[in-house]
ZAMARGU-4260 file (C-alpha; in steps of 0.2 Angstrom, whole numbers, plus 5000, padded with zeros to 4 digits):
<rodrens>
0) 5000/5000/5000 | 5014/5011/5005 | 5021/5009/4988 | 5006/5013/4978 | 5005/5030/4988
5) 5020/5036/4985 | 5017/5032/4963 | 5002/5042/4967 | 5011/5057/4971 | 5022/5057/4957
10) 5018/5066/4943 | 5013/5055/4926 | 5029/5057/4919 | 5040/5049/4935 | 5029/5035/4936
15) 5031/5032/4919 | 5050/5030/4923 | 5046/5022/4936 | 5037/5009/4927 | 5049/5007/4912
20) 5062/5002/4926 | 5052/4988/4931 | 5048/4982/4913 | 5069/4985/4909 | 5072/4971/4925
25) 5059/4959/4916 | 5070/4958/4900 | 5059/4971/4888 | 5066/4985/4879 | 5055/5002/4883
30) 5053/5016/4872 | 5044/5034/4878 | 5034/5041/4863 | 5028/5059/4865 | 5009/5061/4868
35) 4994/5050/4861 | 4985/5038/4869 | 4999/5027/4881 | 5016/5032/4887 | 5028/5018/4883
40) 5029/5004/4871 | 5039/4988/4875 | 5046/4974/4866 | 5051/4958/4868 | 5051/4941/4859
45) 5045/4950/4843 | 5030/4957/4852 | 5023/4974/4856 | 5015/4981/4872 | 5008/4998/4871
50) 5006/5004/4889 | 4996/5017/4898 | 4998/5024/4914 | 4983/5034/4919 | 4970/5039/4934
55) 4987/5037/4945 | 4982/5050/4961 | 4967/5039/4968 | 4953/5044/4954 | 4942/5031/4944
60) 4948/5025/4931 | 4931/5026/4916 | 4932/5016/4899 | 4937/5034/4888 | 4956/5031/4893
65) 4953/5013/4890 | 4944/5017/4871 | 4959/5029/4866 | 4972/5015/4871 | 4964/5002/4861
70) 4962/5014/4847 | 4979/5017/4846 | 4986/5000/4848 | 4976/4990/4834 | 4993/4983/4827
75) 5001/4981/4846 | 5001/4962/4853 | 4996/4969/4871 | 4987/4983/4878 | 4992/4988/4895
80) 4981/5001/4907 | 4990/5006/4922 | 4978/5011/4935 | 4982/5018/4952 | 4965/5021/4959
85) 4947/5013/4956 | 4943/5008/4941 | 4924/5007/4936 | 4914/4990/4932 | 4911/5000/4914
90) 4931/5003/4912 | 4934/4984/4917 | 4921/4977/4905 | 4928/4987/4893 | 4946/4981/4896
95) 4940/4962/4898 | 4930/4964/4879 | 4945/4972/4870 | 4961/4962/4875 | 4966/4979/4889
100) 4976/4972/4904 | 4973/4982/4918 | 4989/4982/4928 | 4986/4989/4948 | 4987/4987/4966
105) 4998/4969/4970 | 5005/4967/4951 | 5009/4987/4950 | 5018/4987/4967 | 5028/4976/4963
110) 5032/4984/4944 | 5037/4999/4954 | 5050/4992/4967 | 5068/5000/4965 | 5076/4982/4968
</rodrens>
């Protein structure tokens, strides 16, 4: 819990580093492109993860962040939401119908350890 306050008081941007640390320790190479609709792209084995990190400082996540990150990532293998706070039954149905992992609490924790 400790760890997931401290992301949500980091701007976007640090907890975007912070998160492509995390991905770089599991083996994937992480790129930062500028704007649009998710905040690092990552690849390994040949495969694409677009990732967004949204909805950080304890806010519900709805499905529009959701929409924009699977309109932008129709050619990516994985979608990836990063959600801080709650995130609406409409947001997870949403996610659940169109291939979006939602990556929080436990699983985003342990993304964000410096170690």
């Amino acid at each position: 819990a400790a760890m997931l306050e401290r992301l949500a008081a980091l701007p976007r941007d640090e907890v975007a580093s912070v998160l492509e640390a995390g991905w770089r320790r599991e083996g994937y190479e992480v790129s930062r492109p500028r704007g649009g609709a998710f905040d690092l792209e990552l690849r390994r084995n040949g495969r694409t993860t677009l990732v967004a990190c949204r909805r950080l400082k304890g806010k519900s996540s709805r499905p529009e962040p959701l929409r924009e990150l699977h309109a932008a990532g129709k050619d990516a293998d994985e979608l990836i939401y990063v959600a801080g706070g709650e995130v609406t039954a409409l947001a997870r149905t949403f996610a659940a119908e169109n291939r979006v992992k939602i990556v929080e609490g436990v699983e985003l924790a342990r993304l964000a350890r410096t170690k």
